[in-house]
N, C-alpha and C positions, 0 to 999 in steps of 0.2 A: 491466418491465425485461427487457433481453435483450441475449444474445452482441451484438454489431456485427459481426467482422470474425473470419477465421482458419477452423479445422476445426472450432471449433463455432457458426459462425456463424448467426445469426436463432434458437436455440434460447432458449427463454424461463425465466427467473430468480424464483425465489419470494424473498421479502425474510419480515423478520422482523416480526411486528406489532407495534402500535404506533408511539411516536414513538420508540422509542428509537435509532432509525438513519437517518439520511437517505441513502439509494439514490442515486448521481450519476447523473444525466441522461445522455440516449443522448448529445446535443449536448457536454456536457461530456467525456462520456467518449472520445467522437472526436477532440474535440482532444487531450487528454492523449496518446494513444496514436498521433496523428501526429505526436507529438512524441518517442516513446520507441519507437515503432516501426522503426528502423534498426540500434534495439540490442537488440533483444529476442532474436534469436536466439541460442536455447542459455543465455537468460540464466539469474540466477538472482535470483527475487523473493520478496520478505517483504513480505509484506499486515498492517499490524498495525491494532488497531482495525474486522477485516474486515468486520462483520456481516452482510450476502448472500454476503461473497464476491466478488463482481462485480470489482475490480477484476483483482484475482489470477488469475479465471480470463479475464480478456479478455487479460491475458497469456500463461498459458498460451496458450490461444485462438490466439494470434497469432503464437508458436513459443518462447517461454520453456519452458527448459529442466525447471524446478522452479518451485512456488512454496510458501511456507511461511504458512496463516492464523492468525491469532491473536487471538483477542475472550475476552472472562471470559465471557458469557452463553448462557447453554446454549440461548435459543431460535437465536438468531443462529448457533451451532453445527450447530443439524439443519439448517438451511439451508444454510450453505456446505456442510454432506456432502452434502443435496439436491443441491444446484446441482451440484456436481461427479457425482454418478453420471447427472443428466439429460446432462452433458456430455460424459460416458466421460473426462474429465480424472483423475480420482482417482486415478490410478499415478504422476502426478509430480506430486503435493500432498500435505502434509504438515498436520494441523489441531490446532491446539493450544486446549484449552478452560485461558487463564489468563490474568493482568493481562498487560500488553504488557511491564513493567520486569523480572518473571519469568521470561516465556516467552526476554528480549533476554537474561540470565545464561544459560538451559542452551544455548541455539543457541549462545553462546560455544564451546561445548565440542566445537561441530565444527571450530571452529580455522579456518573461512572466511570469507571475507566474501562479500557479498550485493553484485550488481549493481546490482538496485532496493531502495531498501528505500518505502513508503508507507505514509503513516500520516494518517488521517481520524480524528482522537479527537473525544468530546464537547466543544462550542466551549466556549468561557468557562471551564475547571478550569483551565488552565495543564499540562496532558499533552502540548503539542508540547514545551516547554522539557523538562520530565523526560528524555523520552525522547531528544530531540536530546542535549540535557546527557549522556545515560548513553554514548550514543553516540560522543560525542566521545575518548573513549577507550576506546571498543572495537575487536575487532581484526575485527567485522562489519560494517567501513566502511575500506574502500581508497583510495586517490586516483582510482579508476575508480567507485566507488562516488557515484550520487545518491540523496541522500533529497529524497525530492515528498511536503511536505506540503499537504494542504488545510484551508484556514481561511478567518473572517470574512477581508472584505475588507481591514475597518478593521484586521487584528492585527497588533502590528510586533515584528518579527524583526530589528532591527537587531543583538541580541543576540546575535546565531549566529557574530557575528566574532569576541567574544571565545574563542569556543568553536574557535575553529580552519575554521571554513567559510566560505562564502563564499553569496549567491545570486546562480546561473549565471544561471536565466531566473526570472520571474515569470508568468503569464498570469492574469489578471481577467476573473471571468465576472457580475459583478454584484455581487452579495451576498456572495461567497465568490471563494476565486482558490487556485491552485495554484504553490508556489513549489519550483522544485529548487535543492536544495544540494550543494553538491560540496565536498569538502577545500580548503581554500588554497591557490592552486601557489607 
C-alpha cells in the first residue's frame, strides 16, 4: 500500500496486521480521489474508522488542509502515526485512539464542520447507520459537507433520506462501492 498522488507521493504505507482492516486498493483509491480531488484544497477531512490511515493521508497528500484519524485499536493507531511521520504529514493531522460515536461528540466542540467526512467501518454491525444517524444533526456536517461511505455492494441506504441526506453519486467497485452523501437541498 502506497501514497498515489500529491507531496507524498509513491511513499509506502504499513497497514495493521491481521484481518481486522481492509486497506483500499491503489485502483480504488484513484478513483475516489478523482473524484474528490477538485475539492481537496485547504479542505478539511475526518478519516473515521481509519485503520492505515491511507485514506486521510492521500488527502492530505493531495492538498487537504487538515485531517482528523479516528479507529479505537491501538495497532491501527501506530500505524497511522507511522504512516504520517514516513509522510512528514503529521503537523496537519490530528489522531484520535476512540470509538468513532465518541471521538464525533468532542470534535463537536470545535464548533466546525468538516468538508470530507469518511467512514470504512466493519461491514455487517450496522456503524454506517449510527454514525450517519449521529450526524444528521450534528453541526460537523454543512450543506458543503460530503460523507463517502464505503460498504458491501449489496448495502442499502435508502435510509439516509429519512435522515435529511440525500446520495449525490454512487461508484461500484465489485464487492464493495463508495457512496457520497450530501444534505438535502
Amino acid at each position: 500500500m502506497r501514497v498515489i498522488a500529491g507531496s507524498a507521493r509513491r511513499i509506502g504505507l504499513v497497514t495493521p496486521q491481521g484481518d481486522g482492516t481492509r486497506p483500499t486498493t491503489d485502483r480504488i483509491k484513484e478513483t475516489l480521489f478523482n473524484i474528490l480531488s477538485p475539492s481537496l484544497a485547504d479542505a478539511s477531512f475526518l478519516d473515521l474508522f481509519a485503520g492505515s490511515g491511507g485514506i486521510g493521508i492521500e488527502a492530505l497528500s493531495r492538498g487537504a488542509a487538515s485531517a482528523v484519524f479516528v479507529d479505537r485499536d491501538g495497532d491501527a493507531i501506530a500505524c497511522i502515526e507511522e504512516n504520517l511521520r514516513r509522510t512528514h504529514l503529521a503537523e496537519r493531522a490530528t489522531v484520535r485512539r476512540e470509538p468513532a460515536l465518541g471521538a464525533l461528540s468532542r470534535l463537536e466542540g470545535r464548533g466546525e464542520a468538516f468538508d470530507f467526512i469518511f467512514l470504512d467501518p466493519p461491514y455487517g454491525k450496522g456503524l454506517e447507520r449510527e454514525v450517519i444517524t449521529y450526524l444528521a444533526d450534528s453541526c460537523l456536517v454543512n450543506d458543503q459537507t460530503w460523507i463517502i461511505v464505503e460498504a458491501k455492494t449489496e448495502e442499502d441506504f435508502s435510509w439516509v433520506d429519512a435522515l435529511g441526506f440525500e446520495i449525490d453519486r454512487e461508484k461500484v467497485y465489485g464487492t464493495n462501492k463508495h457512496l457520497f452523501l450530501g444534505r438535502k437541498r
